[in-house]
Every structure is written in C-alpha cells, then in structure tokens.
C-alpha positions as CSV (number, residue, x, y, z in Angstrom):
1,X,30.9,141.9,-144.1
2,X,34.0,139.6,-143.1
3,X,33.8,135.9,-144.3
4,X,32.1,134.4,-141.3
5,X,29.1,137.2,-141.4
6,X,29.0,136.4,-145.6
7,X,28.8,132.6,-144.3
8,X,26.0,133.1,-141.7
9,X,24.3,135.8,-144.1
10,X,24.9,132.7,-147.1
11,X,23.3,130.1,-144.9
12,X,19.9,132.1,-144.2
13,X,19.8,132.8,-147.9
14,X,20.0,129.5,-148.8
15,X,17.7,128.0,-146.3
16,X,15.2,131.4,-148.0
17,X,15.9,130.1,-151.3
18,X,14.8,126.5,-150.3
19,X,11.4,127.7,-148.5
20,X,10.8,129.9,-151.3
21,X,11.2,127.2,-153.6
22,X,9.3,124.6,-151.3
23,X,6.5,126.9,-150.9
24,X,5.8,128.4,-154.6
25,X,3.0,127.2,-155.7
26,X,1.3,128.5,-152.5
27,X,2.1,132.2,-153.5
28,X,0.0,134.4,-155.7
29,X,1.8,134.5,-159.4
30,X,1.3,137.7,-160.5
31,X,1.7,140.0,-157.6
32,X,-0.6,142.7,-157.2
33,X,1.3,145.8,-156.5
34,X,0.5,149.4,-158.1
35,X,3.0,150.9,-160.3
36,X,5.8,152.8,-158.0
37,X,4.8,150.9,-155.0
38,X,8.3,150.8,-154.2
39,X,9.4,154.2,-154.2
40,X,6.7,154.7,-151.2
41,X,8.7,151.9,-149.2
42,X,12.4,153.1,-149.6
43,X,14.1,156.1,-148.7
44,X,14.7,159.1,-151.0
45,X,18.4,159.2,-150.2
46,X,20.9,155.9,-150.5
47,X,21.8,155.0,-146.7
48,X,24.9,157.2,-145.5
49,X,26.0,154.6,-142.8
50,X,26.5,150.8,-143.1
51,X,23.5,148.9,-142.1
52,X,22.9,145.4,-140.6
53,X,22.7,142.5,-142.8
54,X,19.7,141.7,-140.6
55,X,17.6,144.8,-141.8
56,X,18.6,144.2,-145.2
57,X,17.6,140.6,-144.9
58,X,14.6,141.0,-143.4
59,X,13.8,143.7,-146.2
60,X,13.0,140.8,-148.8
61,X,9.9,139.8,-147.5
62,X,8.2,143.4,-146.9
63,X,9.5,144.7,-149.8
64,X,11.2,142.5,-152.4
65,X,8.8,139.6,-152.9
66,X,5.6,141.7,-153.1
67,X,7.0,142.9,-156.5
68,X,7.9,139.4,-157.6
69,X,6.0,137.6,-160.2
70,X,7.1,133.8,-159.5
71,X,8.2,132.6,-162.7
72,X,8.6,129.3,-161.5
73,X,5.6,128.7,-159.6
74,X,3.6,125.5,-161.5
75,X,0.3,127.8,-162.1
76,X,3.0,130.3,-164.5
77,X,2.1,129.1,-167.9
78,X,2.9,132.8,-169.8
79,X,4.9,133.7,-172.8
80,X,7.6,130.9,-172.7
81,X,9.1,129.9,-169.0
82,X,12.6,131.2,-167.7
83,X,13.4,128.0,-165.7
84,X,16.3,127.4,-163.0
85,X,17.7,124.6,-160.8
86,X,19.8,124.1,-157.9
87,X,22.6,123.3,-159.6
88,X,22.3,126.0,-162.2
89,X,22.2,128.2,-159.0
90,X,25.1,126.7,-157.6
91,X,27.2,127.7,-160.7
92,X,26.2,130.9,-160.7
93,X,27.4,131.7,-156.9
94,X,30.9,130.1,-157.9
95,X,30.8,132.7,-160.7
96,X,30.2,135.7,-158.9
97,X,33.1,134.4,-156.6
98,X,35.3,134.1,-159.2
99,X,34.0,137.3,-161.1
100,X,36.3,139.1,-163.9
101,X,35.7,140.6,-167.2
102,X,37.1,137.5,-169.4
103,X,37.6,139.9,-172.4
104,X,40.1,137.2,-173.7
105,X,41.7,133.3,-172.9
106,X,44.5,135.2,-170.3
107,X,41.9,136.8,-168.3
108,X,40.8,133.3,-166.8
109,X,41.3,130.4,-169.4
110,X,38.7,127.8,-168.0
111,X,36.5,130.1,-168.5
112,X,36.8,130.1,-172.5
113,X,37.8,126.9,-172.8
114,X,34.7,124.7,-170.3
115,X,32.5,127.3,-172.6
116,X,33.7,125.8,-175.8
117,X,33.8,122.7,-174.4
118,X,30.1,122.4,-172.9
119,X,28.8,124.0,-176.1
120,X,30.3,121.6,-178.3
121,X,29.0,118.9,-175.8
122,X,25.3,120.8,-176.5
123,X,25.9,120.7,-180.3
124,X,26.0,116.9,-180.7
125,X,23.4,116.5,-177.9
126,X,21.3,118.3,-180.3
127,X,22.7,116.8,-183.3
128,X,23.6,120.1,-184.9
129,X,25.4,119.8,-188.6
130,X,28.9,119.5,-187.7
131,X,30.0,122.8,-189.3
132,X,29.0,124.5,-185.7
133,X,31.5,122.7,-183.8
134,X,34.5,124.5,-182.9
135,X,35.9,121.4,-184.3
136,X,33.9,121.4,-187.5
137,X,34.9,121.4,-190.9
138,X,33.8,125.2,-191.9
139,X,35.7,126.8,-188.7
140,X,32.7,127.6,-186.7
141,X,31.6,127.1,-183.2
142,X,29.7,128.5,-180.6
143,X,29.2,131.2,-177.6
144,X,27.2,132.1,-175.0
145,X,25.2,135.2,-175.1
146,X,22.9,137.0,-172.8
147,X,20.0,136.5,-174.3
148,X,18.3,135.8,-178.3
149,X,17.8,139.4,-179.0
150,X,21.5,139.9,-178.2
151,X,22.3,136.9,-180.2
152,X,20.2,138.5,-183.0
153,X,21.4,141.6,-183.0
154,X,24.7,140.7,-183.3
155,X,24.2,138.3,-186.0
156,X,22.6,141.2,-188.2
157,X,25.9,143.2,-187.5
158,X,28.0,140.7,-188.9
159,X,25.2,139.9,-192.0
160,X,25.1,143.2,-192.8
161,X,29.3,143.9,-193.0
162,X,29.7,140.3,-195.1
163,X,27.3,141.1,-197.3
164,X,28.2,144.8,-198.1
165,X,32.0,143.0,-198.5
166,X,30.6,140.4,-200.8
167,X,29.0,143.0,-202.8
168,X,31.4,145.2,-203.3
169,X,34.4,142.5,-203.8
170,X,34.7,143.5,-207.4
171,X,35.2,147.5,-206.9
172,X,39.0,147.4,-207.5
173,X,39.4,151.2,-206.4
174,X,39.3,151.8,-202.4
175,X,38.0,154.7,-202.2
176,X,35.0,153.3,-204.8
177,X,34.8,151.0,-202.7
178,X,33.6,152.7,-199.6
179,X,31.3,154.8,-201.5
180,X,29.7,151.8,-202.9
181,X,29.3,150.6,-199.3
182,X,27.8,153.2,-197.8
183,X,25.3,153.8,-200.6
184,X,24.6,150.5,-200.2
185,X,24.2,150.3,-196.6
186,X,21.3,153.0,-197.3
187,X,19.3,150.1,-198.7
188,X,19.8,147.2,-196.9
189,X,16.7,145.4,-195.2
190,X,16.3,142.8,-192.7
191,X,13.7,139.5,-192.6
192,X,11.7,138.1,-190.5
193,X,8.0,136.8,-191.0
194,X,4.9,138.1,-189.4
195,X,5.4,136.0,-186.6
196,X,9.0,136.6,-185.5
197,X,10.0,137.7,-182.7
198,X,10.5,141.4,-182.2
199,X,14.2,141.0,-181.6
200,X,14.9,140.8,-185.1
201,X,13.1,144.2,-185.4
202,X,15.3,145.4,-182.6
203,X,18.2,144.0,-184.2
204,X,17.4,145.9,-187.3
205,X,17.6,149.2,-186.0
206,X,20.9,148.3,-184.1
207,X,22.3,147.9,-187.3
208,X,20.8,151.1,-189.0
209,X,19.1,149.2,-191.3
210,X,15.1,148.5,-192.9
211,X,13.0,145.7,-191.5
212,X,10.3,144.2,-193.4
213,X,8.1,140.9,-192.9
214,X,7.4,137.9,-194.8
215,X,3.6,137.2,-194.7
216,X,2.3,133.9,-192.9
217,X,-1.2,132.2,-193.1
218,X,-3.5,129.9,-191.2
219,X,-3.5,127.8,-194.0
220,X,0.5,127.0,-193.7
221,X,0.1,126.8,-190.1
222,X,1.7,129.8,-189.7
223,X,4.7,129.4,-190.4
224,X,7.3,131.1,-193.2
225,X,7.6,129.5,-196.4
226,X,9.8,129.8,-199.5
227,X,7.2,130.8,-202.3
228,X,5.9,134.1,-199.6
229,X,9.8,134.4,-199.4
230,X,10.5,135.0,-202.7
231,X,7.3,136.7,-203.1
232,X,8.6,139.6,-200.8
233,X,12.3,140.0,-201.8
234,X,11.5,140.3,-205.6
235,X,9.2,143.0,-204.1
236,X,12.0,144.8,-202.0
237,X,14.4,144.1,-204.9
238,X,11.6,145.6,-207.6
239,X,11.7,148.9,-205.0
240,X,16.0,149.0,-205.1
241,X,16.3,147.5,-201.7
242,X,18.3,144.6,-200.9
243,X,18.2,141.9,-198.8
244,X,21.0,140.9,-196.7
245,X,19.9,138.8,-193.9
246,X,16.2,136.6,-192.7
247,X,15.4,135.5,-189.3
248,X,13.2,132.0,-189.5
249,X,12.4,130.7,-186.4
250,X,12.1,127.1,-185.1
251,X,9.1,127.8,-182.8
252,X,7.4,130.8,-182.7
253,X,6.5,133.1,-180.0
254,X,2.9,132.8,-180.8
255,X,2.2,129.7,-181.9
256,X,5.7,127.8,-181.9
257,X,5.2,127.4,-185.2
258,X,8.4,125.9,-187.6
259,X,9.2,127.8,-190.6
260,X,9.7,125.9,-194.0
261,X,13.3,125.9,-193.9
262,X,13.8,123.4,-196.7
263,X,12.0,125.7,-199.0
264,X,13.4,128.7,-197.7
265,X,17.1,127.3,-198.0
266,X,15.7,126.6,-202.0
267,X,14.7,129.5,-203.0
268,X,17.8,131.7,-201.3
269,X,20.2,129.4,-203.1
270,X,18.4,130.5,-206.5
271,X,18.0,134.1,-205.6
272,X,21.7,135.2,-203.4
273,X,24.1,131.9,-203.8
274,X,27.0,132.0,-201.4
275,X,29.9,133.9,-203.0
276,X,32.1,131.1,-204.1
277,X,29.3,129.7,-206.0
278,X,29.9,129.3,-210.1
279,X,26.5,131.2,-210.2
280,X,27.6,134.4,-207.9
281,X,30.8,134.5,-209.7
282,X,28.6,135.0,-213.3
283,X,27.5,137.8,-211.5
284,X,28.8,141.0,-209.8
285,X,27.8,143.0,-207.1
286,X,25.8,140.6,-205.4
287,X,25.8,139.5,-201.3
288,X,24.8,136.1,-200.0
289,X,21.4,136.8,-197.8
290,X,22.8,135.2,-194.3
291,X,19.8,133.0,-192.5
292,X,19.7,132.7,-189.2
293,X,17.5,130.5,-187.2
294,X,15.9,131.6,-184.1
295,X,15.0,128.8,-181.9
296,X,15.0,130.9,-178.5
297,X,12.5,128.3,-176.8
298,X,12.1,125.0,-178.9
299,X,15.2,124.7,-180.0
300,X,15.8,122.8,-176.5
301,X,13.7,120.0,-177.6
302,X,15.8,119.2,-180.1
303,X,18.0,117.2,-177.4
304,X,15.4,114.4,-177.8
305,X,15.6,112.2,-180.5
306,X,12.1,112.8,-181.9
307,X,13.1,116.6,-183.0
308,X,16.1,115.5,-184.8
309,X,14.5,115.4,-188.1
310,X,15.2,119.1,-187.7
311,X,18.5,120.0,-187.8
312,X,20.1,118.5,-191.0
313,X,18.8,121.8,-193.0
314,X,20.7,123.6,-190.3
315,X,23.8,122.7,-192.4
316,X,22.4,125.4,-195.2
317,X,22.2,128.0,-192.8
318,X,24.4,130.6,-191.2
319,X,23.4,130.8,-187.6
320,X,21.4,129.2,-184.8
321,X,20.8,129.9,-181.6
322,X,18.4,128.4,-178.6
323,X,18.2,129.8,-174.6
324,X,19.0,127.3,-172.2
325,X,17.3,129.9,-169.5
326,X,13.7,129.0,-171.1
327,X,13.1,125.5,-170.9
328,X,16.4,123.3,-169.8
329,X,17.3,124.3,-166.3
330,X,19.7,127.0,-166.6
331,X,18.9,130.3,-165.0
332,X,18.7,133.6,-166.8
333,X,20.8,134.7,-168.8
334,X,22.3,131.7,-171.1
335,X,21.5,132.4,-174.9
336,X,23.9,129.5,-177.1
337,X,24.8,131.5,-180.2
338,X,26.3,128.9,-182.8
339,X,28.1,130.1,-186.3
340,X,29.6,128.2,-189.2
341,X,31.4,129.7,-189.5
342,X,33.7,132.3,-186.7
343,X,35.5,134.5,-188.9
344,X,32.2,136.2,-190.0
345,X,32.0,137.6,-186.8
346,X,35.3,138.1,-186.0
347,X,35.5,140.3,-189.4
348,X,32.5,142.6,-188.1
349,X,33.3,142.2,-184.3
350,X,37.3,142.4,-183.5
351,X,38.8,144.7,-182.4
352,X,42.3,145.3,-181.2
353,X,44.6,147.7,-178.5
354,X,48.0,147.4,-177.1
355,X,46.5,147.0,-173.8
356,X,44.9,143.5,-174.9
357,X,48.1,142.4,-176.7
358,X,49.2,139.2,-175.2
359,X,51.5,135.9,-176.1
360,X,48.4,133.3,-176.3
361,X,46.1,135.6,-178.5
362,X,49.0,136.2,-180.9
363,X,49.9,132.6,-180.9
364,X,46.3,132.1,-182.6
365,X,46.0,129.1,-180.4
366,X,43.2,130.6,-177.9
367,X,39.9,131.9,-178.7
368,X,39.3,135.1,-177.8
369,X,35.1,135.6,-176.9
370,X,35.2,139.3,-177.1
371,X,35.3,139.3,-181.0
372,X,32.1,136.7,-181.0
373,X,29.7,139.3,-178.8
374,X,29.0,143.3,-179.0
375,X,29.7,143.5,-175.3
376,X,33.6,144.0,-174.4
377,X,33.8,142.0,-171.0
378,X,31.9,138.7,-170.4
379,X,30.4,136.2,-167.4
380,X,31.5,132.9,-166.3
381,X,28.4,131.7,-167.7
382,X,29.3,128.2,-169.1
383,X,29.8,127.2,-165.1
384,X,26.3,126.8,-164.4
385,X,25.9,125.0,-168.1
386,X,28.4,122.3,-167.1
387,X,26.8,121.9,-163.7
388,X,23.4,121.4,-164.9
389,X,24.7,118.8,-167.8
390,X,26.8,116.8,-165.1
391,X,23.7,116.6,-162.8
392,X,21.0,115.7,-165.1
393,X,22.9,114.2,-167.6
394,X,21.3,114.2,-171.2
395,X,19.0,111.2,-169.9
396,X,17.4,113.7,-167.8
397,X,17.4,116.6,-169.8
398,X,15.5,114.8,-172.3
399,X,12.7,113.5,-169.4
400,X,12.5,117.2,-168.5
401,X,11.6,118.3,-171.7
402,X,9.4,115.2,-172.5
403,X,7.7,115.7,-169.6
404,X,6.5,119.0,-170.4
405,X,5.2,117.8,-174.1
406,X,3.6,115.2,-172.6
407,X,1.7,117.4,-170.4
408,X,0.3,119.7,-172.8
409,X,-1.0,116.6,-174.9
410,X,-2.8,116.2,-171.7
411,X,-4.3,119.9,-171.2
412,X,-4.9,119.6,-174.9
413,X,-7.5,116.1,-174.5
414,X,-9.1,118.0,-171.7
415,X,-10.0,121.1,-174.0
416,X,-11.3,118.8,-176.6
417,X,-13.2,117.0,-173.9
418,X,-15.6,120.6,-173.1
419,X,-15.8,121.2,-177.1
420,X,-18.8,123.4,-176.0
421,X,-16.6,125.2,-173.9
422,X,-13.3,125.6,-176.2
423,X,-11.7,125.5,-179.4
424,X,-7.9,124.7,-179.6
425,X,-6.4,127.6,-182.2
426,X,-2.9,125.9,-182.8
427,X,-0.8,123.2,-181.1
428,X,-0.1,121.5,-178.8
429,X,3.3,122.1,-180.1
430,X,6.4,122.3,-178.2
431,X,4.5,122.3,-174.9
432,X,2.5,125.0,-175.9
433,X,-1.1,125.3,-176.8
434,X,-3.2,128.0,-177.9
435,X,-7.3,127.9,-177.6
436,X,-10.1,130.6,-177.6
437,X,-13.9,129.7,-176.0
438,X,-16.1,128.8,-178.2
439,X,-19.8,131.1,-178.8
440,X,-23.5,129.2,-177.8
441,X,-23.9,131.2,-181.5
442,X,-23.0,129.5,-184.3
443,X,-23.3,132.7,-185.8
444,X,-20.9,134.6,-183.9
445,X,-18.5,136.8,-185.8
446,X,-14.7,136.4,-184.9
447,X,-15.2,139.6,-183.0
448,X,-17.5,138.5,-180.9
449,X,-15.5,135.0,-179.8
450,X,-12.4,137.2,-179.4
451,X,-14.6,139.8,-176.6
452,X,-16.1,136.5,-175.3
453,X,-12.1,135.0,-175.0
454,X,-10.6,138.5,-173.6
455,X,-13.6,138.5,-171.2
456,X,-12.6,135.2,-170.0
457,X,-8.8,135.8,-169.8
458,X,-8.8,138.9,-167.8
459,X,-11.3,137.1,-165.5
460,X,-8.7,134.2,-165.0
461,X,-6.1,136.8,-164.4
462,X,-8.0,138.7,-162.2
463,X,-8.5,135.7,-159.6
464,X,-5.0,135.3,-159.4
465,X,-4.8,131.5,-159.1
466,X,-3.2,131.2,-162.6
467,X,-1.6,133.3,-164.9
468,X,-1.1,133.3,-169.1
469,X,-0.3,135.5,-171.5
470,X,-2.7,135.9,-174.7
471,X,-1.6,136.4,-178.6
472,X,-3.7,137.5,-181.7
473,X,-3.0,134.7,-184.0
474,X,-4.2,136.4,-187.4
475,X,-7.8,137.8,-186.3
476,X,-7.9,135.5,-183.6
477,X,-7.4,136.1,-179.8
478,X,-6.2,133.3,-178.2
479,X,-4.9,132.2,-175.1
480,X,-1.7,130.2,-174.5
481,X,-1.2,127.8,-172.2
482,X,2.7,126.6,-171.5
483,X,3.3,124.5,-168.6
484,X,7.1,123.9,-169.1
485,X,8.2,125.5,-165.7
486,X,10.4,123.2,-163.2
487,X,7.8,122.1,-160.9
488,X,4.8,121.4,-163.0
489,X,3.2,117.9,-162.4
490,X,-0.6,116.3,-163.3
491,X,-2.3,117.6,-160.7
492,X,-1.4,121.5,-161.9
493,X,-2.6,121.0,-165.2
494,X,-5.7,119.3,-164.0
495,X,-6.2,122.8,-161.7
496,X,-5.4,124.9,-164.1
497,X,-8.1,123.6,-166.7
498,X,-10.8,123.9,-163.5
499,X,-10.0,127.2,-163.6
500,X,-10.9,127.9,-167.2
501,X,-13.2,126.3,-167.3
502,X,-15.0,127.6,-164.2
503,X,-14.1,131.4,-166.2
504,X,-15.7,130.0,-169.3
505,X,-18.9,129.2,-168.1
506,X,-19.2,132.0,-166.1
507,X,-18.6,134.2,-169.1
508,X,-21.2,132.5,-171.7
509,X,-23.7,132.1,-169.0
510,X,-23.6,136.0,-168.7
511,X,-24.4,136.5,-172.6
C-alpha cells in the first residue's frame, strides 16, 4: 500500500468509523455469535499472495462486526464503560504514525516529556496531594500504564522489594542479609478486601506472594474499614505472615463503594510506621505496609469539585491510580499510575545495559519510563491524553462526568417510583446503581428474590435490546445499571427502565 492507496483506504475508514458511530445505538449490543464462529469464516492457511484493500475492507462488515459487542452503544450499561472520542482517536492514529519503543527520553523526547506534562496537568485537575507531582516535594510523579491490573501489579513488585529492604536494613552481614530476604519473601501476603478487584489477586501471584482479604459488610456499606483491617493483619501476623502491601479502592467494582481510608491510614501508622519514623526506629526488622489506592473507574470523578473531599488522605498513601479509558474519553488503553514517590520503583524496576547508555540518561536530567513499568518498550500514549484535554477542556470534562451522575439519580427515582417492582441494593454512586426485583411474598427468602432477579436478568439479556452485567453483593444478586458511555442521553435511560420493567412483570406474573 503506497501513500495515496493508505489515503483513499484512510478516508473510507473514517467515513466507516463515523457511520458506525452515527448509527450505534441502532445495532444489537451483545452480538449473538457461537463460540468459534470465526474460524468457520476464515481460511486455515494465512493468505500466500497480497490481497486488495477492497476485500479486506469489505471483510469488516461480514465478519468483524458480527463479533463486536458495541461498548459504546447508549443501551451498554455493564461492568464499568471503556469510553472513546474523536479526538482521543485522532491521537492514537498520530501515534501509530510515529510508532517506536520509547524505552527511554532519546528514543523520542516529547513523548516523555507531553506524558509528564499532561499527567501533572491531571494531578491538580484532580487535586491530588502534591507529593505526586513530578514537581512535588517527596520526588514522585506519574506514568501511564496499560491498564489498573498492570498498574497493580507493578505496584506490588515494588511493595514487596521496599519492604523486604526495610526489613532487613539492620542485617549488617550481606550474605545474612539475602537469607533473611528470601525467608522472608516466603511469608509475605498481599491486601485487598472482599470487594477488590481481582487484579490485586493477579498482582499477588506475579509477585510470588500470599493474597488474603479484608472482610466487608452491608452494614459499612461495603466498604474496607480500619478496625476489620487490623482485625485481619494481627491474624496473619498471629500465623507468622507479614504484611507488606493493601489495595483499597475508591469505587468498587461491585458496588463503587469507598473504603475508609482515614481509618485505614490510622491504624497502618500504629501497626507498620514508615521507616524513618521514631517508632520504626525503636524497632527492628520491621517494613512499612505500602497502600495503594485503586480508583480504576471513580477516580475520574474526582475532576469535579464535589469529589474533592477525597484526595487529601491521598497524601498518607503510596500509590494511586485511575483509567482515563473508563469514563473520561480516552480510548483503551490509558491507566494514570501516580507514586510519591519514583525511586521506589525505580529501586525494584531499573535496569541497565551498555546498549541503553546514553548522554541525557547519565546526565540525570531526563526521566527514563522504562524503570516506572514491567514492560521494556512503551506507546505514545499521552498523545491522545493531551488531545482530549485540549478539546474538552476541564469545563467539559467535568459536564461529561456530571452528566453521567446526574443520570443515574434519574434511573434511580424511576426504580423507587415501581417499589412493587424493585429494590435499589446500593447506590446510585458514581453513576452506578445496583437493584434486585422485589417478591409479591413478603416472605420470600433471599434465595428466592435472587432466582426471581437472575430470571429477570437473563430475560433482559436475551432480548437483546439492552445489556448489564450482574454482581452478588454479599447474598444478594443484583443487577447493575451504569450509563456512563459517550452517547447516553434521557431518552436511553427512560428505554432502558421500560425494558426492566416490562422483564419484571413478566417474571412475577409467572410465579
């Protein structure tokens, strides 16, 4: 393909992207394809001769989009959106143009240095502490990574090597030293609560290390609290195992939930102190338990004003991090990682060859991504960042994300308008409600509302005009409703409660 057949071929992709786009909520969500469908429709062997880009083109409709669930159709309202914009897409072409592995500043230096740039620029939109700055007091900063679990995992690696040093900072003896650590290591464990996301689970066993949870109830609304905190380390600690390293989470997958993180911020300071603390240095052998905060989805919200009130407490915490791909317009993949400080990963994460030796990383002036990630090579990814800021501007970021809340305030009145109909479980919180039908019986166990609410669901799914995810929120089954995808207005969320509601009757008028 020569420039003027990629321009021609560009055009008619465009003007597919645009129909597509146009024409979204017109398509089934979920598509309705058997599993392998595809390997019926392609060829055994890769083509041996060049083809036309017309056959390939014309290959999108027959066999691409009937394998495509439309993530940002207005009737998707499962698990938390991935959203996208024009402009976000925009970025992303110039950044396969300009495509290279930007292992270090040399390799393309706008592409470090807009990235440090538009995430300081997201910091004080979302009034982070200042110690994540790159400019910060405590040398921290932050990077973009794929995606949370990524973020997580990497987090954990770094936990896990400052603690071990920090516990073993007062073995003298080198080679006592490394025997301490790898005992050690043996007993290490990992925290999240009962409703954090599986990534820190993941993360765990990237690291080679336990994972335990932190009981939540309905009582506290789900979320993680200090006293259950403490509650389960002096456990772990009563068994010989230590803890390094807890996940809370600014919005849960479930529920969106928001941990206690003034409590748990309390009770760590008593318990694991950082290690320049008069208390840790009465002590020896003992690690600081790193806390990071996962706020994959809501943390977006905290561009608006309203959220603020969370992110002082931020300031006694290690790590943060929040996708821009979920709810503010970027497109897959843009996961902000922010640190206090860098050098904790750089410790766990740097690494050095004569090949990578250059003038600007010596000089100590440049920043050097690689040693912030587990992946070597890395995407122009802050591009589409910057683009999407400049278009919107935080004025409109902030109306995109209200918009969204203010809409499942909406959905929420209109399930409390049919209570015969439904019972709101948790929420609306962070544009995200969760709700089970509610039994004629006012008998009916909790087993018997959560057959009547799967019976329901699956019927909603099944008609295809919709499409949600469900949760088990304790012993309850619920169903959550998110309508925080790009092209959502009043009239979808007005649709989409017909439709439950014509599935609710249906199912209580068959018991």
């Amino acid at each position: 393909m020569d420039s003027q057949q990629f321009r021609e071929a560009a055009i008619a992709s465009i003007d597919d992207i645009v129909k597509y786009y146009d024409t979204i909520e017109d398509r089934r969500v979920a598509p309705t394809v058997e599993p392998g469908y595809l390997r019926k429709l392609l060829p055994q062997e890769a083509p041996q001769d060049p083809e036309t880009w017309a056959d390939i083109h014309k290959d999108m409709e027959t066999k691409v989009l009937p394998g495509i669930t439309h993530w940002q159709s207005p009737n998707f309202l499962a698990w938390f959106p991935a959203s996208s914009s024009f402009p976000a897409m925009l970025g992303e072409m110039y950044s396969t143009a300009f495509t290279g592995a930007a292992f270090n500043w040399i390799c393309s230096p706008v592409v470090t240095e807009l990235e440090t740039i538009v995430l300081d620029w997201l910091a004080r939109a979302f009034a982070l502490p200042s110690c994540y700055l790159s400019t910060g007091p405590t040398h921290g900063g932050g990077v973009i990574h794929g995606t949370a679990s990524e973020a997580i995992a990497t987090v954990i690696v770094a936990a896990r090597d400052k603690y071990l040093r920090e516990a073993t900072a007062h073995i003298a003896d080198e080679e006592e030293r490394e025997d301490a650590i790898a005992l050690r290591r043996t007993k290490l464990v990992a925290l999240g609560s009962a409703a954090t996301h599986s990534a820190t689970k993941k993360g765990a066993q990237i690291a080679g290390v336990r994972f335990r949870t932190v009981p939540v109830h309905a009582e506290d609304g789900y979320k993680m609290t200090g006293p259950e905190l403490r509650k389960t380390i002096d456990a772990l600690h009563a068994k010989g195992l230590e803890v390094f390293y807890v996940t809370a989470t600014l919005g849960t997958t479930d529920t969106c939930a928001i941990d206690d993180c003034d409590s748990i911020a309390d009770v760590l300071a008593e318990i694991a102190p950082p290690a320049d603390s008069q208390k840790k240095r009465d002590g020896q052998g003992q690690g600081e338990i790193w806390v990071h905060v996962d706020a994959a989805y809501a943390g977006t919200a905290l561009i608006c004003p309203e959220y603020q009130h969370l992110t002082p407490v931020l300031a006694r915490f290690h790590s943060y991090n929040t996708n821009l791909h979920k709810w503010l317009l970027v497109n897959f993949d843009c996961s902000l990682l922010y640190v206090r400080n860098r050098t904790w990963l750089t410790d766990a994460l740097s690494v050095s060859q004569a090949i990578l030796k250059n003038d600007h990383t010596d000089s100590g002036l440049v920043t050097d991504y690689r040693d912030w990630q587990i992946p070597f090579g890395r995407r122009f990814r802050s591009l589409k960042v910057w683009f999407v800021i400049r278009t919107y501007g935080i004025t409109g970021l902030q109306a995109h994300i209200r918009k969204h809340v203010g809409f499942a305030e909406d959905f929420a009145a209109l399930l409390r308008s049919r209570p015969d109909l439904f019972e709101i479980v948790t929420g609306p919180r962070f544009a995200l409600t969760a709700f089970r039908l509610k039994s004629k019986s006012a008998d009916a166990t909790v087993l018997e509302i959560n057959a009547l609410t799967k019976k329901s669901y699956d019927d909603v799914l099944a008609g295809g005009e919709i499409f949600l995810s469900s949760t088990v929120v304790g012993s309850v089954f619920a169903i959550r409703h998110c309508p925080a995808t790009p092209f959502v207005e009043a009239r979808h969320i007005k649709k989409h409660f017909e439709v439950l509601v014509a599935s609710a009757e249906k199912t209580l008028a068959e018991i």
